[in-house]
N, C-alpha and C positions, 0 to 999 in steps of 0.2 A: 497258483504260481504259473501252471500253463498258460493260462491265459494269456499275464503280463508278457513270458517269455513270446509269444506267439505276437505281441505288438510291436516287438522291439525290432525300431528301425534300424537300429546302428546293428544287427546282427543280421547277417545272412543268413537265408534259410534250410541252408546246411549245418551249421555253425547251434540256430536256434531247436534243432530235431536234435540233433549231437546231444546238446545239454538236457532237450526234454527227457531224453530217453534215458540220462544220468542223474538227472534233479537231487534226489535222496543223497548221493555218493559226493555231490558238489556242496550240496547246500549244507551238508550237517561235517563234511568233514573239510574244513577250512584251509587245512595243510595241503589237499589236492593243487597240485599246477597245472596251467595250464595243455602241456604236455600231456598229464595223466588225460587228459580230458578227452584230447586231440582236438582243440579250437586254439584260436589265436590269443595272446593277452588281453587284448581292445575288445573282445567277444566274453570272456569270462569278466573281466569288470565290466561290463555294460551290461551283464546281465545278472549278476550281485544287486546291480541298482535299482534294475527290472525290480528285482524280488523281493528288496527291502518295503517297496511299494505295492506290492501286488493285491493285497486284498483291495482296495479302494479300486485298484484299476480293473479289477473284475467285474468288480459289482457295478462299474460304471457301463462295461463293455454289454454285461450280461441286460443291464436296464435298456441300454442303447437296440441291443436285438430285438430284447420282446416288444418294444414299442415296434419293430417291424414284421412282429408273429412268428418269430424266429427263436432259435436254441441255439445254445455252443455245446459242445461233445469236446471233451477234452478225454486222450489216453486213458485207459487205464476204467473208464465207466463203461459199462454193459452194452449201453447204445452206438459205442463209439466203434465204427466199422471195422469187424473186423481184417478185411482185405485190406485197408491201409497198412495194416500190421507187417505187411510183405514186402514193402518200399522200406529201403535201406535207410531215408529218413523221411518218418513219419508225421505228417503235422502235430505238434503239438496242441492243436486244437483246431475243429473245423465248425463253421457256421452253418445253420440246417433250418432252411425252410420250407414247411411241408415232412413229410414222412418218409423215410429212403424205405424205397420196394423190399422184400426178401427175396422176389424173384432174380435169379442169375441176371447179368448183367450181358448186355452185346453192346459194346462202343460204334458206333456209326459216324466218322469223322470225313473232312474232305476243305476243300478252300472257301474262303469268302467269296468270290468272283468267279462260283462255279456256271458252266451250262444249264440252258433250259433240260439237255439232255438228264448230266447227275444230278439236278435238285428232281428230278420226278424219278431216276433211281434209288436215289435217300427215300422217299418220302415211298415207295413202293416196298421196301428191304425194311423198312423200319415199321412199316404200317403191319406187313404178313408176319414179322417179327415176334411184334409188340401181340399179334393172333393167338401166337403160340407160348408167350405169357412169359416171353424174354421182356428184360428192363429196356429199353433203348438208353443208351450213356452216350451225351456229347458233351460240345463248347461253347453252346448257346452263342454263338457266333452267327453270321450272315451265312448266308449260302447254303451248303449240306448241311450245317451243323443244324441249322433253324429247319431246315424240311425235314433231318429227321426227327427232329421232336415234334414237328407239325403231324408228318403220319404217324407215328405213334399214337397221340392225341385224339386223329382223326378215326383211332378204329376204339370200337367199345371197350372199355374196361383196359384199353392200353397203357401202360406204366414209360414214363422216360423221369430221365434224372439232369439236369443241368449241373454242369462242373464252370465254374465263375473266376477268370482271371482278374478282380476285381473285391471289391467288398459289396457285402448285400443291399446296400442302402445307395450303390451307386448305379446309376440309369445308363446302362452302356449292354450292348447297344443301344442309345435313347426310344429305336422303334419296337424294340421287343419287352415292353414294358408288360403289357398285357399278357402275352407270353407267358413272362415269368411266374404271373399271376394263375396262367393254366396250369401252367407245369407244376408250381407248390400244391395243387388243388387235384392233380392223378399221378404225384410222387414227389420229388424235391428239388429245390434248389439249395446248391450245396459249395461252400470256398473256403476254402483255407487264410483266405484274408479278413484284417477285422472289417470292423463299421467303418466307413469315410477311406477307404484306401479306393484312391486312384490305377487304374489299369495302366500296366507300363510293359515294355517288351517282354522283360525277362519273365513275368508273370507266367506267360501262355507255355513256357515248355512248364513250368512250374506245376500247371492247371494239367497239363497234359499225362503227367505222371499220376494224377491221380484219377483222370479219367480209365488210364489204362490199368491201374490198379482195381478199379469197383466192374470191371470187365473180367468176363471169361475168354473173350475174345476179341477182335477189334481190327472192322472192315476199315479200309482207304478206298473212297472215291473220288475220280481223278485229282490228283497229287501232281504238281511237279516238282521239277527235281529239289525246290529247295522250300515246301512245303511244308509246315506246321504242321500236318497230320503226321508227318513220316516220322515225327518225334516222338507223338502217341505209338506208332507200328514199332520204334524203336523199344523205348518202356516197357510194350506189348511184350515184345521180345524176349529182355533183361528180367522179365516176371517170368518166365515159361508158358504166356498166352499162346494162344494163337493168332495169327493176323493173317489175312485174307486182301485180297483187290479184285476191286473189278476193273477189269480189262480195254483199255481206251486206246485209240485210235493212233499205228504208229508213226512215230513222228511229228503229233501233235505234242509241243511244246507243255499243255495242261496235262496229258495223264503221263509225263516222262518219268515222273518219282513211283506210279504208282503202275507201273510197268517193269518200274527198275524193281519195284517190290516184287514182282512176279518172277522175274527172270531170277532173283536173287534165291527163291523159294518160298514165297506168300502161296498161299492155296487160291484159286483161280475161283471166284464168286460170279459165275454167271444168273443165279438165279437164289431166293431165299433159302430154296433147301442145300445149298451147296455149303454156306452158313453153317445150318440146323447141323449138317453131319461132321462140320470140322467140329463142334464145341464136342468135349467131353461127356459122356454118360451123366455125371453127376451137375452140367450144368444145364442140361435138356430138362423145361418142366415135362410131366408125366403127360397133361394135357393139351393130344395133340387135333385133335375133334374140329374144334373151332376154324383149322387152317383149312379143314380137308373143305368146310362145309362155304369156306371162301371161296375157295377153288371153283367148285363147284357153280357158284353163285356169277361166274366172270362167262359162262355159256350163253347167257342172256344178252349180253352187249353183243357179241359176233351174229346171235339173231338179230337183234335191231340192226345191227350193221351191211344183213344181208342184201339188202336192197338199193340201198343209198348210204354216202357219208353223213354223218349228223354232228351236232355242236356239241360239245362235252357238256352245255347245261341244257341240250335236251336229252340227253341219253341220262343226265342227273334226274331229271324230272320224270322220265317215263321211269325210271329204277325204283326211283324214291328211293335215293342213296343223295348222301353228301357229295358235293363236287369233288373235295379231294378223294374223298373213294375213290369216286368213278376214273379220276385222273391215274390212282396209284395203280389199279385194273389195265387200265388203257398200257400205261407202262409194261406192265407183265407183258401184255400179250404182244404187245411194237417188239419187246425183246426174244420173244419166242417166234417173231414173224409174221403175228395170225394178224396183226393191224399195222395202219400204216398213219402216221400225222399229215395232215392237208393244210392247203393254206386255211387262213380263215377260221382258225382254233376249231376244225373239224377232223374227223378221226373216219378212217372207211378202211372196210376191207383190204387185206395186203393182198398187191396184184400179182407178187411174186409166188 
């Protein structure tokens, strides 16, 4: 019966959480009004009618998934996460393809039309992150959303989780197809919408609350003032998270929301560990070896770089490291000062 309730158009999905979360009290006591409910008349008979139907509409739903190697979780089953449980309304049912991590969760959020600057601080934040065996959680969107689940990806054994304003079956964005493919294959893709549902506005604050629910915390890189991340920092919020920013250039128009975060009282993320110590004791994994031993490993490039600037895919090649490594290093170190970007996709020593 979740399921049906979770397709139904004609209910809003406040309206459809409302009733999942009364099912039993609706469905078997007849006399209930809408009132007792708190939805609308048009929302309790549309979903009467759900219900009359609903085994057939399941089992069509549930066919429809696993032909995409996919699951539904509906409330109330073991698998079904329990950090939704903390959103005031819960989906009645979420799509799951791939495995959701056990690892705590760090939301890594930011614009579609971001800078060459914050897609190589996404992908550096989420790469050192995902080291120390945090989940990475975004929006599988363009921009930050896509670099941080790219660095994540890019370091060994790193976990991210895609949150889908959209349903599973639908190719949006059409270029992150493959993507999605990684992402189910080192942790999940995961939406609260069915099979064959269309992406539409209202979707993404939708998506966003549940990004900020499967988080412990949840960075904004550059944000402006009327930016879809600042919805997730909002969420963030409303949950008792934490939220973080990193800190952009005043006056520029792109980091003015995620500025406004800081001024307001966001914790001031210059660097991964500034991250690492806002989360909670209990969302830190124990194993923290792996970051030191990265660190360590980024002394190499400032020796190659003693001499001359070099092209990110020769300093890849002498490393024998992945480009985007070498790239999310390169980043560290430009933001601590010790490198500098050249024309010519080359990197040299900082002259400052």
């Amino acid at each position: 019966m979740l399921i049906a309730l979770n397709l139904g158009t004609a209910l809003g999905r406040a309206d459809a959480c409302t009733l999942a979360s009364r099912l039993v009290d609706w469905c078997w006591r007849r006399s209930l009004r809408h009132t007792d409910l708190g939805v609308t008349p048009e929302a309790l008979s549309s979903a009467r009618g759900l219900v009359a139907g609903a085994a057939d509409v399941a089992a069509s739903e549930e066919r429809a998934a696993g032909a995409l190697g996919a699951r539904i979780l509906v409330r109330g089953e073991a698998e079904y996460p329990s950090a939704l449980e903390t959103l005031s309304h819960p989906p009645p049912a979420i799509y799951l393809r791939g495995d959701l991590p056990a690892a705590p969760g760090i939301a890594i959020v930011g614009p579609r039309n971001a800078d060459p600057w914050a897609l190589d601080a996404a992908a550096w934040f989420a790469g050192d992150l995902a080291r120390r065996g945090l989940t990475v959680v975004s929006g599988f969107a363009r921009g930050v959303d896509a670099a941080a689940h790219r660095g994540a990806l890019a370091t060994p054994d790193g976990r991210t989780l895609a949150v889908l304003g959209c349903g599973l079956d639908v190719p949006y964005p059409r270029q992150h197809y493959r993507l999605a493919a990684e992402i189910a294959q080192r942790g999940a893709v995961v939406t609260e919408f069915p099979i064959g549902r269309e992406p539409a506005p209202w979707h993404f604050p939708v998506r966003n609350r549940m990004i900020a629910a499967l988080s412990a915390a949840t960075l904004v890189i550059q944000a402006t003032a009327k930016s879809g991340a600042l919805s997730t920092a909002r969420f963030a919020l409303d949950l008792g998270r934490e939220v973080l920013a990193l800190p952009g250039r005043v006056g520029d128009p792109r980091s003015a929301g995620s500025n406004a975060l800081l001024r307001d009282g966001a914790h001031v993320a210059l660097e991964p560990d500034d991250v690492w110590m806002a989360l909670p004791l209990a969302a830190r994994p124990p194993e923290t070896a792996p970051c030191a031993r990265e660190r360590r490993s980024s002394e190499p490039i400032l020796d190659l770089l003693v001499r001359a600037p070099l092209p990110v895919d020769e300093l890849a090649t002498r490393l024998d490291l992945p480009v985007e490594r070498v790239l999310a290093k390169l980043s560290e170190l430009e933001l601590r000062g010790q490198v500098e970007r050249l024309p010519g996709a080359t990197w040299g020593r900082s002259r400052g």
